[in-house]
GUZATOR-577103 format. One record per residue (C-alpha): residue number from 1; x, y, z. Coordinates in steps of 0.02 Angstrom, whole numbers, plus 50000, padded with zeros to 5 digits. Example, Ala and Ser with C-alpha at 12.3 -4.5 7.8 and 13.67 -1.06 7.14 Angstrom:
BEGIN
<site><i>1</i><x>50615</x><y>49775</y><z>50390</z></site>
<site><i>2</i><x>50684</x><y>49947</y><z>50357</z></site>
This chain:
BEGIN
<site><i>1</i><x>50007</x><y>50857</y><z>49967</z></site>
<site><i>2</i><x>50085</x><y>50701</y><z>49862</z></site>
<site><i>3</i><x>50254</x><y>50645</y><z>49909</z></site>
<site><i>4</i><x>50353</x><y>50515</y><z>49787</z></site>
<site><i>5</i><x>50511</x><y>50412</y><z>49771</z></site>
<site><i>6</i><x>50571</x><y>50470</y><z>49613</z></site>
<site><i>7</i><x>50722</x><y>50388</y><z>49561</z></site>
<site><i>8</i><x>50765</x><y>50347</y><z>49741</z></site>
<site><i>9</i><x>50748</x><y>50522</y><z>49787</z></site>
<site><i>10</i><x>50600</x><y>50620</y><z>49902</z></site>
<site><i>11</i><x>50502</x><y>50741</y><z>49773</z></site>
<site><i>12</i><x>50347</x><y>50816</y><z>49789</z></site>
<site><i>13</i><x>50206</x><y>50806</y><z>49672</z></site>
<site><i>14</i><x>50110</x><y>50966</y><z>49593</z></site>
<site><i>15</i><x>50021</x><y>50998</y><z>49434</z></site>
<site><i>16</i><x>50084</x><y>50814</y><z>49393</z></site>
<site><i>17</i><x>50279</x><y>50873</y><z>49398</z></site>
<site><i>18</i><x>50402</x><y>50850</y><z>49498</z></site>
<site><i>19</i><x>50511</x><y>50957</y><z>49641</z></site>
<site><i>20</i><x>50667</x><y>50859</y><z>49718</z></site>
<site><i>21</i><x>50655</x><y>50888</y><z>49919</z></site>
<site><i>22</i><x>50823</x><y>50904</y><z>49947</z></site>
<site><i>23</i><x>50868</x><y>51030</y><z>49814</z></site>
<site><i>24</i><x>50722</x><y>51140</y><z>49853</z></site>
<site><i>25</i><x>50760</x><y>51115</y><z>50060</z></site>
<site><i>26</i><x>50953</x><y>51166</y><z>50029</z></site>
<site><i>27</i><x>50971</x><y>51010</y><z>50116</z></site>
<site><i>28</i><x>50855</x><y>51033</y><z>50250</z></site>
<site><i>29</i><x>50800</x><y>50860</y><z>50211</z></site>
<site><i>30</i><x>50873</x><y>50724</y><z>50158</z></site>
<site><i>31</i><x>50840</x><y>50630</y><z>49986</z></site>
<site><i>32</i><x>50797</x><y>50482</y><z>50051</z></site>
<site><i>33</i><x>50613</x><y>50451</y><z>50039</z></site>
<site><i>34</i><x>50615</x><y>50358</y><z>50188</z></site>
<site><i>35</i><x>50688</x><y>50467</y><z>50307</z></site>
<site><i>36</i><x>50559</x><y>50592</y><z>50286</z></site>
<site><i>37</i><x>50428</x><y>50517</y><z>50412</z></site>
<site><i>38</i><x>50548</x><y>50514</y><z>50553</z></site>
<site><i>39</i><x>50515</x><y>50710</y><z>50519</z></site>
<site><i>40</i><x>50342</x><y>50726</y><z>50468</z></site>
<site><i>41</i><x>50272</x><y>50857</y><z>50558</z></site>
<site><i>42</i><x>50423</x><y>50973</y><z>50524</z></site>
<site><i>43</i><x>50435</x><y>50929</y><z>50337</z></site>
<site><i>44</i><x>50230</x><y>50950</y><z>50329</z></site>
<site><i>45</i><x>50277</x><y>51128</y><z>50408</z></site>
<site><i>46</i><x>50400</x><y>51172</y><z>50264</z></site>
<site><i>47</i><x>50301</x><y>51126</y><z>50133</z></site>
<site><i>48</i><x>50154</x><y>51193</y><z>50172</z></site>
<site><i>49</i><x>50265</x><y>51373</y><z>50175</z></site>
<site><i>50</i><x>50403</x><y>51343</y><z>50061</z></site>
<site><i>51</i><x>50441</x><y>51446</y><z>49927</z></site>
<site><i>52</i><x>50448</x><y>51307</y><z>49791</z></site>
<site><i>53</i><x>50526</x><y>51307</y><z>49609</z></site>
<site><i>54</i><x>50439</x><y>51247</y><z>49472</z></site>
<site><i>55</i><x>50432</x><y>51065</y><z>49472</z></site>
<site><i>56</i><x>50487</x><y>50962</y><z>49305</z></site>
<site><i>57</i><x>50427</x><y>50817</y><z>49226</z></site>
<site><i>58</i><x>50443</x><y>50643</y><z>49266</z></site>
<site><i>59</i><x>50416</x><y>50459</y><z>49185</z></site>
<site><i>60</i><x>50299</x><y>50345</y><z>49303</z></site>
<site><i>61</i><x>50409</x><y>50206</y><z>49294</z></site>
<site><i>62</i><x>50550</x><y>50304</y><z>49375</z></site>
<site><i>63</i><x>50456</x><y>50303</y><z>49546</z></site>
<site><i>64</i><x>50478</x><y>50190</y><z>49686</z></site>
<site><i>65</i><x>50385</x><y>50160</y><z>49825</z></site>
<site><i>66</i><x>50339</x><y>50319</y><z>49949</z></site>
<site><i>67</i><x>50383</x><y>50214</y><z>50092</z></site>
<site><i>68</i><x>50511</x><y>50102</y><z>50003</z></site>
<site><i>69</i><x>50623</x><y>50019</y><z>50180</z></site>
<site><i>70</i><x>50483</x><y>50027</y><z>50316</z></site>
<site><i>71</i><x>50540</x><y>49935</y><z>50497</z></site>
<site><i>72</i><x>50372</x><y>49866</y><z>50493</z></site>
<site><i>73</i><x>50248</x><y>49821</y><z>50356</z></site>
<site><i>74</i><x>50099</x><y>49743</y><z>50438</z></site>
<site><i>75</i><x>49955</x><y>49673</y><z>50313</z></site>
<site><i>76</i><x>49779</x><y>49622</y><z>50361</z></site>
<site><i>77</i><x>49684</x><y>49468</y><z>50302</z></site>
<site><i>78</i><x>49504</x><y>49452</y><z>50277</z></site>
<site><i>79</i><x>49451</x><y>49635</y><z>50326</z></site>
<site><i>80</i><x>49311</x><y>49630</y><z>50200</z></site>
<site><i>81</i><x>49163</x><y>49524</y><z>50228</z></site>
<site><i>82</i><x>49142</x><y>49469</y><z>50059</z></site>
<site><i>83</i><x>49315</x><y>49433</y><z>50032</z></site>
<site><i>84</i><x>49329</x><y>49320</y><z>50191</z></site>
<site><i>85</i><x>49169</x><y>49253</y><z>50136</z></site>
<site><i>86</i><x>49232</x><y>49193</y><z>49955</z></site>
<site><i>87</i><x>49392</x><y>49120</y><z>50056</z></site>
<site><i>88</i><x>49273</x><y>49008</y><z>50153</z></site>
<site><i>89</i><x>49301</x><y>49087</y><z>50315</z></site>
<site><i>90</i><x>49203</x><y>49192</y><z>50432</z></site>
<site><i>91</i><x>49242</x><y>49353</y><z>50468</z></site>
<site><i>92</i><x>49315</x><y>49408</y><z>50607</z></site>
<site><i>93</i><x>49263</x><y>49470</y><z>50772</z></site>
<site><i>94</i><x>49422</x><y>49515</y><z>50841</z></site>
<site><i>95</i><x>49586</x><y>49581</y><z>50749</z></site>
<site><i>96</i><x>49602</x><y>49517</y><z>50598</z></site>
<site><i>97</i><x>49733</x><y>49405</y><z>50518</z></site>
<site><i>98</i><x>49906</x><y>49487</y><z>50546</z></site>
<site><i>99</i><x>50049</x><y>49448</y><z>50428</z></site>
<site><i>100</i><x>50192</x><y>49527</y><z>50345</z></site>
<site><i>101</i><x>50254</x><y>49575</y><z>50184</z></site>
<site><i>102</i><x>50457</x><y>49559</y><z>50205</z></site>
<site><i>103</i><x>50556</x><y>49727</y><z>50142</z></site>
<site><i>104</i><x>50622</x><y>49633</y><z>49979</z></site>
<site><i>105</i><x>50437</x><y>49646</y><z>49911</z></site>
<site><i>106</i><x>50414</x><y>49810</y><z>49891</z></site>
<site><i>107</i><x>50428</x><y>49885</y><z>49739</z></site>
<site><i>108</i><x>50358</x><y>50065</y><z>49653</z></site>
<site><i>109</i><x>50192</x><y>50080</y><z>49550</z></site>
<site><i>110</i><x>50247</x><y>50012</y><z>49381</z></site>
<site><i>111</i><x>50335</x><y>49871</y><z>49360</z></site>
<site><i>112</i><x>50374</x><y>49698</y><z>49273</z></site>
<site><i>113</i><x>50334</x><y>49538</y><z>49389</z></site>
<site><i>114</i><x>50430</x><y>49373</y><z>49383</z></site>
<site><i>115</i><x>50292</x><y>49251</y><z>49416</z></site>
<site><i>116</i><x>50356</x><y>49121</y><z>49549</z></site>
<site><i>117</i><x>50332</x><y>48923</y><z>49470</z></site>
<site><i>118</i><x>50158</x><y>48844</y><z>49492</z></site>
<site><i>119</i><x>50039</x><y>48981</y><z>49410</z></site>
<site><i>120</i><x>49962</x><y>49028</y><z>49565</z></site>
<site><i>121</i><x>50003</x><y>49213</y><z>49599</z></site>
<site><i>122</i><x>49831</x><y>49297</y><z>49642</z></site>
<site><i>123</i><x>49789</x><y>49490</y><z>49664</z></site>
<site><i>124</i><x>49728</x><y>49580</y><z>49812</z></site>
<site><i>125</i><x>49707</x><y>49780</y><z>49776</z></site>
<site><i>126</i><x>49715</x><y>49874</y><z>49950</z></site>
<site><i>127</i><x>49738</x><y>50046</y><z>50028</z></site>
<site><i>128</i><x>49870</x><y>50070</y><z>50115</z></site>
<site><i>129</i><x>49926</x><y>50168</y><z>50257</z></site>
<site><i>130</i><x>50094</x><y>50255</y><z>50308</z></site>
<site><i>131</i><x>50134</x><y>50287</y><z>50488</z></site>
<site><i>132</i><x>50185</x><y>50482</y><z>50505</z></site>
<site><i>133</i><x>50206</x><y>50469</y><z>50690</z></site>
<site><i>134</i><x>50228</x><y>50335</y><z>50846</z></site>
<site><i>135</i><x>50075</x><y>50254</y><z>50874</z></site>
<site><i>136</i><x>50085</x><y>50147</y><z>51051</z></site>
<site><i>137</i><x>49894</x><y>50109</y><z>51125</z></site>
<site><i>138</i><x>49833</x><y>50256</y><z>51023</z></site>
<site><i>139</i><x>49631</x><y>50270</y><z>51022</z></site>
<site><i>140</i><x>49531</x><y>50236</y><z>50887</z></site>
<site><i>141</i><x>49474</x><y>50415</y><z>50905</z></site>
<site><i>142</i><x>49643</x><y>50489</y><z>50892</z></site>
<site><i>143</i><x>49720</x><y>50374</y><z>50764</z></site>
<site><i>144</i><x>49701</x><y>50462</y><z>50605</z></site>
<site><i>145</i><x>49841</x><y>50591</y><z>50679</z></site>
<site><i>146</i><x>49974</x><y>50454</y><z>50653</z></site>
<site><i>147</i><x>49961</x><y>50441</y><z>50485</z></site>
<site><i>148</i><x>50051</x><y>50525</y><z>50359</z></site>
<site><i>149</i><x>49942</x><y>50497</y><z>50224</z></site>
<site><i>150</i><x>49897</x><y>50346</y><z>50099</z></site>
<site><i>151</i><x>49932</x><y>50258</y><z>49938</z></site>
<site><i>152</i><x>49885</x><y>50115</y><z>49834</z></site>
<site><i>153</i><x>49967</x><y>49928</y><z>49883</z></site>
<site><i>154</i><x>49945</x><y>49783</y><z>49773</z></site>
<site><i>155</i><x>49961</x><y>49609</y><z>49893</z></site>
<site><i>156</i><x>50003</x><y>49490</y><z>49758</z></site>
<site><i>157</i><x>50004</x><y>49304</y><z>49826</z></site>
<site><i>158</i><x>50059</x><y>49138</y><z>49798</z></site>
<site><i>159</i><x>49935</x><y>49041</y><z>49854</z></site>
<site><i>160</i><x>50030</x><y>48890</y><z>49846</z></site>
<site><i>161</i><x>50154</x><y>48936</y><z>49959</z></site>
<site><i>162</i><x>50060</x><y>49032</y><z>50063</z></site>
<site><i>163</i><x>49931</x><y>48887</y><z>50096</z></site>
<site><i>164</i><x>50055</x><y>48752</y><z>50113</z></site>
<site><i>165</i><x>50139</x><y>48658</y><z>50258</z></site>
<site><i>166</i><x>50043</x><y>48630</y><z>50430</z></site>
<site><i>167</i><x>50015</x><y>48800</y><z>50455</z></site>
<site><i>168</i><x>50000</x><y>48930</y><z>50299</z></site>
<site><i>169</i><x>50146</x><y>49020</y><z>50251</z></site>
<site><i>170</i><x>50061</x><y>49200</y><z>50240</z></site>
<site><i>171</i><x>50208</x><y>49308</y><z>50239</z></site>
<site><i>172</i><x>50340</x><y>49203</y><z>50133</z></site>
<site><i>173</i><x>50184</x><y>49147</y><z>49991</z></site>
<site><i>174</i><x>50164</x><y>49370</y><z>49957</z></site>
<site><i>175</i><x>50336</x><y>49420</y><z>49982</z></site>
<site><i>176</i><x>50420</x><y>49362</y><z>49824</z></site>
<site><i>177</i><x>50500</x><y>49497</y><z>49738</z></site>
<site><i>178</i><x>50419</x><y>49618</y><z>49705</z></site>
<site><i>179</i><x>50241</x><y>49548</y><z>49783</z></site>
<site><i>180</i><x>50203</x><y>49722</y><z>49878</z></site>
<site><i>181</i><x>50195</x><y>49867</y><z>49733</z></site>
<site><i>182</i><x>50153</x><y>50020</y><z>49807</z></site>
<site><i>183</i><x>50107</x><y>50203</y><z>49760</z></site>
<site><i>184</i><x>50118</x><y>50290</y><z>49654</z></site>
<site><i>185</i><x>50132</x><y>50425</y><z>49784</z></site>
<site><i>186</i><x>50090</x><y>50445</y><z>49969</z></site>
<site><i>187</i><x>49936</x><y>50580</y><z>49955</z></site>
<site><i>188</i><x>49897</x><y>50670</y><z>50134</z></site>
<site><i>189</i><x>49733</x><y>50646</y><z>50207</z></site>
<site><i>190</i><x>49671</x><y>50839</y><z>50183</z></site>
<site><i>191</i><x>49656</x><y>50786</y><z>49984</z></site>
<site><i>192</i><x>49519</x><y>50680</y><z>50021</z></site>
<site><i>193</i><x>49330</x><y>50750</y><z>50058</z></site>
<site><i>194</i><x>49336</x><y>50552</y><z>50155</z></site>
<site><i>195</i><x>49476</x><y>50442</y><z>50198</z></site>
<site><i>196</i><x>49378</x><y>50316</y><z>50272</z></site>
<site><i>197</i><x>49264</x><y>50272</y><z>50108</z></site>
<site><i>198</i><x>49380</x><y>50262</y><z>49957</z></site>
<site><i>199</i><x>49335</x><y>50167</y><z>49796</z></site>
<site><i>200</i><x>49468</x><y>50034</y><z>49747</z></site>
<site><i>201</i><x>49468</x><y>49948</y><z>49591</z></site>
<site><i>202</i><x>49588</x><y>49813</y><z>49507</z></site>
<site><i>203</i><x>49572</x><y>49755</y><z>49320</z></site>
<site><i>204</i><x>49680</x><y>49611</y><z>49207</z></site>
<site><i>205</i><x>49702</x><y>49631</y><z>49055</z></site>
<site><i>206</i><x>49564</x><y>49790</y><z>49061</z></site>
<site><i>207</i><x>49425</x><y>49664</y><z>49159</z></site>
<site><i>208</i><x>49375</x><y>49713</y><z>49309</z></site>
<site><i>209</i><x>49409</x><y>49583</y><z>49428</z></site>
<site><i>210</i><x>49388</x><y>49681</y><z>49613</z></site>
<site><i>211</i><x>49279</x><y>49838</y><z>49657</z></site>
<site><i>212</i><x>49252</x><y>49903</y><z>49832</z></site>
<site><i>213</i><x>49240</x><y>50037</y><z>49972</z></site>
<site><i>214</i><x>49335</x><y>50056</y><z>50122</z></site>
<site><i>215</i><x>49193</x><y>50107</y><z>50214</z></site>
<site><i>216</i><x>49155</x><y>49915</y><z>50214</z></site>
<site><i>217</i><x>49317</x><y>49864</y><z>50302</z></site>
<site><i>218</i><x>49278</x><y>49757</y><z>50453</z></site>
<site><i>219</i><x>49411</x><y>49859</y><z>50543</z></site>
<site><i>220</i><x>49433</x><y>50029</y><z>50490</z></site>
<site><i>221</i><x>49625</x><y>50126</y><z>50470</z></site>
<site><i>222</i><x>49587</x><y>50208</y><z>50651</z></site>
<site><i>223</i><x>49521</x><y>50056</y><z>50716</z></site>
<site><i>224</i><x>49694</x><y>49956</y><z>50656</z></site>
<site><i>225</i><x>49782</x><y>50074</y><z>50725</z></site>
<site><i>226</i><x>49705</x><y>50061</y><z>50891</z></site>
<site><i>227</i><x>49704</x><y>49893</y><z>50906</z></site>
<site><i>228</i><x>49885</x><y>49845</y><z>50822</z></site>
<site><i>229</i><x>49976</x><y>49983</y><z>50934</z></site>
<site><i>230</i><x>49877</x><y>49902</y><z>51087</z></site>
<site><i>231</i><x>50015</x><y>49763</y><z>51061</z></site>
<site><i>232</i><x>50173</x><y>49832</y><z>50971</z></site>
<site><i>233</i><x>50220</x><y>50020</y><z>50926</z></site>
<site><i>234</i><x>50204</x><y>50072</y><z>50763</z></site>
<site><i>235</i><x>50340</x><y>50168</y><z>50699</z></site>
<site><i>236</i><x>50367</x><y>50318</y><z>50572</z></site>
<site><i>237</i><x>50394</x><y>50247</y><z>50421</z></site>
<site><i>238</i><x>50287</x><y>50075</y><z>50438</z></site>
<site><i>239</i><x>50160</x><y>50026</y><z>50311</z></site>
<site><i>240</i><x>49987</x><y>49953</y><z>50345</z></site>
<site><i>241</i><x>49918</x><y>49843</y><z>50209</z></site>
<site><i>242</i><x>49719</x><y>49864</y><z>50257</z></site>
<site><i>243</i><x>49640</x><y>49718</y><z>50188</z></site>
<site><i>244</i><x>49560</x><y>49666</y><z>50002</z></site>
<site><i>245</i><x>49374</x><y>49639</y><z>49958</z></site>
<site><i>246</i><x>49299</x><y>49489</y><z>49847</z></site>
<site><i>247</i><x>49332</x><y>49456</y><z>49689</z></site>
<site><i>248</i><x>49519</x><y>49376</y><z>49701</z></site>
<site><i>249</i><x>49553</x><y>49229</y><z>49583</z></site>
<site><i>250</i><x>49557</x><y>49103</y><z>49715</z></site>
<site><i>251</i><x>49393</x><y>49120</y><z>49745</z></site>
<site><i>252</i><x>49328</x><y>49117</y><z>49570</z></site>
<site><i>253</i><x>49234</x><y>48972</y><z>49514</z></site>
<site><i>254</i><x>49345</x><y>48897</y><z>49394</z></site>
<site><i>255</i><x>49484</x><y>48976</y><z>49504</z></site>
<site><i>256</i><x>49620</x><y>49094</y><z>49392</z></site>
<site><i>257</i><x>49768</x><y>49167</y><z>49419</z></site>
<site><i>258</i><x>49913</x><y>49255</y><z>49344</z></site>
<site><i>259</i><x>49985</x><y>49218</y><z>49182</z></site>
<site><i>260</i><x>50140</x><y>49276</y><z>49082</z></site>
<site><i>261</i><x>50111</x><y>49435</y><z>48978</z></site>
<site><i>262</i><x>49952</x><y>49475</y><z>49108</z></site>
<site><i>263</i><x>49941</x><y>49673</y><z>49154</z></site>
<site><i>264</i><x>49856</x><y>49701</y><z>49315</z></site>
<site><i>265</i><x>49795</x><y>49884</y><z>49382</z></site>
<site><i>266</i><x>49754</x><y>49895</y><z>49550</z></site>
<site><i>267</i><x>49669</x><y>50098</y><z>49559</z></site>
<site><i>268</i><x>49606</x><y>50208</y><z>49744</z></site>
<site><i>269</i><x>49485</x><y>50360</y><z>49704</z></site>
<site><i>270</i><x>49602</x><y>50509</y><z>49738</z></site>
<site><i>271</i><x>49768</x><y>50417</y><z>49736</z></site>
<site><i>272</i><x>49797</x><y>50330</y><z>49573</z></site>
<site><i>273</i><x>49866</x><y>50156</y><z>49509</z></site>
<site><i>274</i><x>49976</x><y>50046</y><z>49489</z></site>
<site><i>275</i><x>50022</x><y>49948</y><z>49347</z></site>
<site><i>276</i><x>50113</x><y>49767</y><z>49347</z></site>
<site><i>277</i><x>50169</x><y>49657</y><z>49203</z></site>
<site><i>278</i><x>50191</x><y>49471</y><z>49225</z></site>
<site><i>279</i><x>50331</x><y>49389</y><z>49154</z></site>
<site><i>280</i><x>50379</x><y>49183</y><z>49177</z></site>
């Protein structure tokens, strides 16, 4: 199943149209995108039984973000051992990095960018993963029955800002506007033969800049799960940022970022992609 924010409005996806929730419900659920995870077993239930009508086309840019006013968005640094490596750090034995992405960020699948002054707004293509149900010191074993399903997140970052000061700014330098793309639909983890080894790929300008599996996370989605519910409860609704691997322009030898009139696709195997435009 694929669930979108069309137009501010819950829809699901099939045969690439479109089939409002509400409408089709009678107002068994509400429009708003979010609201539907606070539900998710119950709306799985009535979709996978439903009676739908047909579904009607839609534009791409019209769609927001499946999870577009989470409580929580938690983001992981470094979860790739060849990204931490090209950040000159070691990787982790313990949880990884923990920062946040603040609501303003998030935007839908296609859209145009304001780059922040300074010229150094990097990329970082990522799965990420919705919560479908509370998670509170869930096992690792147990955790992929919290999620509702996943969807492609773009971590853009001002590396700048979030570098700066006498401790790095992680969550204010990738949480200009929208810094935290995401979509373009929330696909349930029965589409996928594998959840946990998923190709991602991110290009500029049609050069591929980033290519990697999941299956070489550090820390796994369950194993996230487990350990970030050990300390906090994660809620219906929240978003999990999973990590990027190498190839990010800070790391590049000369280094390179963003530029005015740069298009950057950030693609998961089985999802889809997203699709920003820089502007100054």
């Amino acid at each position: 199943m694929r669930i979108a924010n069309l137009s501010g409005r819950l829809a699901l996806i099939a045969d690439g149209r479109a089939i409002d929730v509400e409408r089709a419900s009678r107002g068994v659920f509400a429009a708003d995108p979010q609201a539907v995870y606070e539900r998710w077993d119950e709306f799985r239930a009535w979709a996978a039984g439903a009676q739908l009508p047909a579904g009607a086309p839609f534009e791409t840019a019209d769609l927001g973000s499946p999870a577009p006013a989470p409580r929580q968005t938690l983001a992981i640094g470094l979860n790739y051992r060849d990204h931490a490596a090209e950040s000159g750090f070691a990787a982790p034995d313990g949880l990884p990095p923990v920062f946040t992405k603040y609501v303003t960020s998030i935007s839908g699948p296609v859209t145009r960018v304001a780059l922040p002054p300074g010229g150094h707004t990097d990329w970082e293509v990522e799965l990420v993963a919705v919560i479908g149900a509370r998670a509170e010191k869930v096992a690792e074993a147990d955790a992929w029955r919290h999620v509702a399903g996943l969807a492609v997140g773009q971590d853009l970052s001002e590396r700048v800002a979030q570098l700066a000061g006498p401790a790095p700014q992680f969550s204010l330098g990738k949480s200009y506007p929208g810094f935290a793309p995401i979509g373009p639909w929330l696909v349930t983890l029965d589409e996928f033969d594998n959840p946990d080894d998923l190709e991602l790929r991110c290009t500029v300008n049609g050069e591929e800049v980033q290519k990697g599996h999941t299956r070489d996370l550090i820390f796994s989605v369950p194993a996230l799960i487990a350990g970030l519910s050990a300390v906090l409860p994660l809620l219906p609704g929240d978003v999990l940022f999973t990590g990027t691997p190498a190839g990010v322009g800070l790391g590049r030898d000369p280094q390179r970022f963003l530029r005015p009139g740069d298009e950057l696709v950030s693609t998961v195997e089985g999802i889809g992609e997203l699709r920003q435009t820089f502007i100054g």
